[in-house]
N, C-alpha and C positions, 0 to 999 in steps of 0.2 A: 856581329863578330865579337864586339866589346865584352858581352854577357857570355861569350864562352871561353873568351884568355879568361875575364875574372874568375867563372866558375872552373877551371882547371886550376890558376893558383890557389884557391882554396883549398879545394879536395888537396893537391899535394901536401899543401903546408900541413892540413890538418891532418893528414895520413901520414907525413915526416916524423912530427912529435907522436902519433900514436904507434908509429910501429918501433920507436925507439923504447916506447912505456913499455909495449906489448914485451918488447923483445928482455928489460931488465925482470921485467913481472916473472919471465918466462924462467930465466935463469934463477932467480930467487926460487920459484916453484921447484924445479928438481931437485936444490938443494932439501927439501923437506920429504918427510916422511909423510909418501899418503895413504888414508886410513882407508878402509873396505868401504865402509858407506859413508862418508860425510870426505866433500871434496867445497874447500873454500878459495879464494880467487880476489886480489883486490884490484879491481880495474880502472884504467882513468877513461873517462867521460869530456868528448869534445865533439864538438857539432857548430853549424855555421846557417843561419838563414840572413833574408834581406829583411827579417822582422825583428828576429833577438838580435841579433848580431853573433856574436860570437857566445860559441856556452861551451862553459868546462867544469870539472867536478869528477868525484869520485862514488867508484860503484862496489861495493863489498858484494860479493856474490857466494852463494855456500847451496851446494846441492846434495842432499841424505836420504837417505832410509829411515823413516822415521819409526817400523819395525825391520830389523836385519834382516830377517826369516822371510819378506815377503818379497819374493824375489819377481813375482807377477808386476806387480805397482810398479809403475815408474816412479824415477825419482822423485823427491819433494825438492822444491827452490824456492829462495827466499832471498832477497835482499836489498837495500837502501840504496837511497840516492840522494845528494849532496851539490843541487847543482847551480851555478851562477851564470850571470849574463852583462857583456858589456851595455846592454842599454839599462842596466838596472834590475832587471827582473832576478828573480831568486826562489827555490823551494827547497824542498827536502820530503822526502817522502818511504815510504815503506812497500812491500809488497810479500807474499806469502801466497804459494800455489804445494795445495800437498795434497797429495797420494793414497789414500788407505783399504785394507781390504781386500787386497789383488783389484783393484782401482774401482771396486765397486762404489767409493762414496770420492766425490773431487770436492774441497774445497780452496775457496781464495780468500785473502782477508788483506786486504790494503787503505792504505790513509794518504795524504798529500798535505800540506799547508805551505805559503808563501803569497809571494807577488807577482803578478805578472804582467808586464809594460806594453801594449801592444797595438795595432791598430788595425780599422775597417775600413773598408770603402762606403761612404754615403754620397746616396744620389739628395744631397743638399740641394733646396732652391736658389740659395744664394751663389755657392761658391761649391760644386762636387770636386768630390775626390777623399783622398784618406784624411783619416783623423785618429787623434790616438786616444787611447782610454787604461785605465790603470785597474786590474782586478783583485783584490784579494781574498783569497779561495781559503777552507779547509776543508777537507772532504774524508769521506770513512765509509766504506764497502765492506761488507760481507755476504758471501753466496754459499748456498751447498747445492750440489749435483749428485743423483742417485741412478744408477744403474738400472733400469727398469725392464731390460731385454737384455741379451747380445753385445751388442753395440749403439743401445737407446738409452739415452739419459734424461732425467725431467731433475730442474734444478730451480731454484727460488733464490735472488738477490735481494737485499736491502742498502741500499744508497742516501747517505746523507752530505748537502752540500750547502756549502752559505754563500756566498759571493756579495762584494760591496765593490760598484765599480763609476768609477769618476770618469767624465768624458771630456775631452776637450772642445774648448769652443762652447759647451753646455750646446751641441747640438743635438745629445738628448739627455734627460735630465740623470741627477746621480739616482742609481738603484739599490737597495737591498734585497737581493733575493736569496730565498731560505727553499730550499723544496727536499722530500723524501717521496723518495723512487721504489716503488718495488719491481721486481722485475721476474718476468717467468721462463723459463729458458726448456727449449725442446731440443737435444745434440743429440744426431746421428755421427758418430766418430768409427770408422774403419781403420783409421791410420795405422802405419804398422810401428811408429813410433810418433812419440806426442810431440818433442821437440824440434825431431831435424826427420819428417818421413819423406819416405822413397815410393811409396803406392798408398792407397786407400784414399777414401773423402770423407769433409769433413762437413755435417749439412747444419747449420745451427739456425734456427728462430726466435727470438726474444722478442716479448712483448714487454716493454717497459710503460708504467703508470702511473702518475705523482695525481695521485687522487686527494680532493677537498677533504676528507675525510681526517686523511694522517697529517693534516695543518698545512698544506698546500694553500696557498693567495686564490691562483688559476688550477683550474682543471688539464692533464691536458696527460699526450701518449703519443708514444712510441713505435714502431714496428720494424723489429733491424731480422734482415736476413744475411744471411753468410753460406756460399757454397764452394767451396776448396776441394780442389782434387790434385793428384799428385802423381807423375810416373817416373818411373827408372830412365835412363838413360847412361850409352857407353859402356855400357855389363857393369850397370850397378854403380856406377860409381858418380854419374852424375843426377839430375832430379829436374824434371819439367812442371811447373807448378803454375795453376791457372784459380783464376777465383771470379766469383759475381759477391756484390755486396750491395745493398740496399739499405736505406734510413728513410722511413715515411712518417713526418709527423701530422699529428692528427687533433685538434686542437689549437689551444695558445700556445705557443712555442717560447717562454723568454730568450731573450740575447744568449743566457750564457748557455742557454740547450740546443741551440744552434748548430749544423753540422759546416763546419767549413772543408774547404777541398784542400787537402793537402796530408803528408802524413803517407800510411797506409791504403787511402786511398784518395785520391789519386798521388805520389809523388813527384816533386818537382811544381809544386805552387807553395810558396813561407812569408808572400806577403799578407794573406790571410784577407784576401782581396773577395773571395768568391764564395758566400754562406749563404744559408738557406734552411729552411724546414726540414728539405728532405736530398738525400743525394742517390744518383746509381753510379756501380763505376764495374766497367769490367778492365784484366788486368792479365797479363801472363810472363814469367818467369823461367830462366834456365838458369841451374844453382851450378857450377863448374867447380868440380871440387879437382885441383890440377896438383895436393899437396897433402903430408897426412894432418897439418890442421889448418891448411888455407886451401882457400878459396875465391871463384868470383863469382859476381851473376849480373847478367844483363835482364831488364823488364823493360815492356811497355803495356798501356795501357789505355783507358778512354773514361771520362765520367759527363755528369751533367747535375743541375741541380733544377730544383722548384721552392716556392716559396721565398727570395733572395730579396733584399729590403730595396735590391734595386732590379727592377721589373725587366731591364733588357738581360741579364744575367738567363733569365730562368732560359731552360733547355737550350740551353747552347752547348757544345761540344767542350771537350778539353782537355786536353789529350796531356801526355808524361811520357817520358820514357827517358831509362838514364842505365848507369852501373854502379859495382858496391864489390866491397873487399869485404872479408871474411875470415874471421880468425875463431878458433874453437878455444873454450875459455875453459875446460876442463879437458884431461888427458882422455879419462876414462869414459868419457859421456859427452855425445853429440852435439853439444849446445852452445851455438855461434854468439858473438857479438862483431859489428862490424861497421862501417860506413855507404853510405850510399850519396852517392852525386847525379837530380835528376835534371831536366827541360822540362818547365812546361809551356803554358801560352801566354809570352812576355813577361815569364816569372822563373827562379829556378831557384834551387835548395841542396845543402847538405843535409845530411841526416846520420844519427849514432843511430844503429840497430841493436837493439838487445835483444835478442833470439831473431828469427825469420821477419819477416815484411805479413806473411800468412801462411 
């Protein structure tokens, strides 16, 4: 009972201060003039797990037409993030997702750098249980996606990331790892819109591979599937949203390529208890839209993982399920940000959403 008074005073607290932000952001906004294709947005950024502790920070958001005339393309979106942690940790990073062509060609182009405090579970022979470890990341992605059908896309990623990460206790030793990823991506996309859809699916595969070649240490790969599908609800006005998601690694897997549970899939684990090689998790969603720019939704879900540095982890069960507010961060364009408060299995979590969960 303890761990759901606490996680209900959270969620409030932290949804107190953000709808009083949302609420000045929102009056400021009318006061301005907005332009036909470029809608800008400064958001505050606050989230709560049992891992960072508390994070807040600011999110400048701007969504354009990066040609006026092409009224096919959805929007392009871009914007920074600024964000801090009472246990210390701290980043700052960028993101870029645009549109061109009547959406014949997609790309993304983001960076991240900072520190991050945090800790894992080690099945240690002396003494198990968490230990913490300190990471410092900089990272820099770029991808293009090309239209090759319809609604088939074939796209190409390159991923660079460095990681230097200190552990406590030296219960394993400090590492420098440096690795570039390429990645190949096959997207089937129906959706009848990119950010907030109401019908179609969304079928992606990517094959990711940090091959010796591109100055890789280890060999090693990837294999992430994603299937999203989406229906109407209420005449329209609400959204039933279901997903499978998969991460198979194949190879040396370092610490920091690791997929831990939590997040997107599954939510409602933030102690970051539960990694592994490879994860599955299936998940389902009712998005209740009860307002013309609020929102709720309720999920649950299920995952499991293989590969886990502690061998009773692997295939076990692990279920989430929680709810999330929703607030639309442009007048004229469907595009949420929001919080979500989940359960998982003797762990739980806040969460800031920036656009949907999937």
């Amino acid at each position: 009972m303890r761990k759901y008074l606490i996680l209900a005073f959270v969620l409030l607290s932290a949804f107190s201060s953000y709808a009083q932000s949302v609420a000045n952001d929102s009056i400021s906004a009318k006061q301005e003039k907005e332009e036909k294709n470029f809608n800008f947005n400064l958001m505050p950024y606050m989230s709560y797990n049992r891992n960072l502790d508390f994070m807040y920070g600011i999110l400048p958001l701007a969504m354009y037409r990066l040609n006026p005339n092409d009224t096919i393309s959805p929007k392009s979106l871009s914007g920074l993030t600024g964000v801090f942690t009472t246990n210390g940790s701290k980043f700052i990073g960028f993101f870029n997702r645009w549109h061109l062509a009547e959406d014949k060609w997609r790309i993304q182009f983001y960076g991240a750098t900072g520190n991050h405090i945090s800790q894992f579970y080690y099945d240690y022979d002396v003494s198990p249980g968490f230990y913490d470890y300190k990471t410092k990341t900089t990272m820099v992605s770029i991808g293009v996606q090309r239209r090759i059908l319809s609604e088939l896309y074939f796209g190409l990623n390159y991923t660079f990331a460095h990681h230097f990460t200190e552990y406590e206790d030296e219960v394993q030793p400090d590492a420098t790892t440096e690795t570039h990823s390429l990645q190949y991506i096959l997207l089937y996309d129906s959706r009848d819109e990119v950010y907030y859809p109401f019908s179609g699916k969304q079928i992606r595969l990517k094959w990711n591979s940090f091959p010796q070649w591109m100055g890789n240490d280890i060999e090693a790969n990837k294999i992430i599937t994603e299937y999203n599908t989406y229906f109407p609800a209420r005449d329209n006005k609400d959204v039933i949203a279901a997903r499978f998601s998969g991460t198979f690694g194949i190879g040396d897997i370092a610490f920091e390529q690791q997929v831990v549970i939590g997040g997107n899939d599954i939510r409602g684990y933030s102690e970051a208890k539960y990694r592994g090689d490879g994860l599955m998790a299936v998940q389902g969603e009712y998005r209740y839209n009860f307002a013309n720019r609020m929102g709720l939704v309720g999920f649950a879900g299920l995952a499991t993982i293989y590969g886990s540095p502690t061998e009773d982890f692997d295939w076990d069960l692990y279920p989430g399920f929680g709810v999330g507010y929703r607030y639309q961060a442009f007048k004229k364009a469907k595009f949420n940000i929001g919080l979500d408060a989940a359960l998982g299995k003797d762990d739980w979590g806040v969460y800031f959403r920036i656009g949907e969960a999937f």
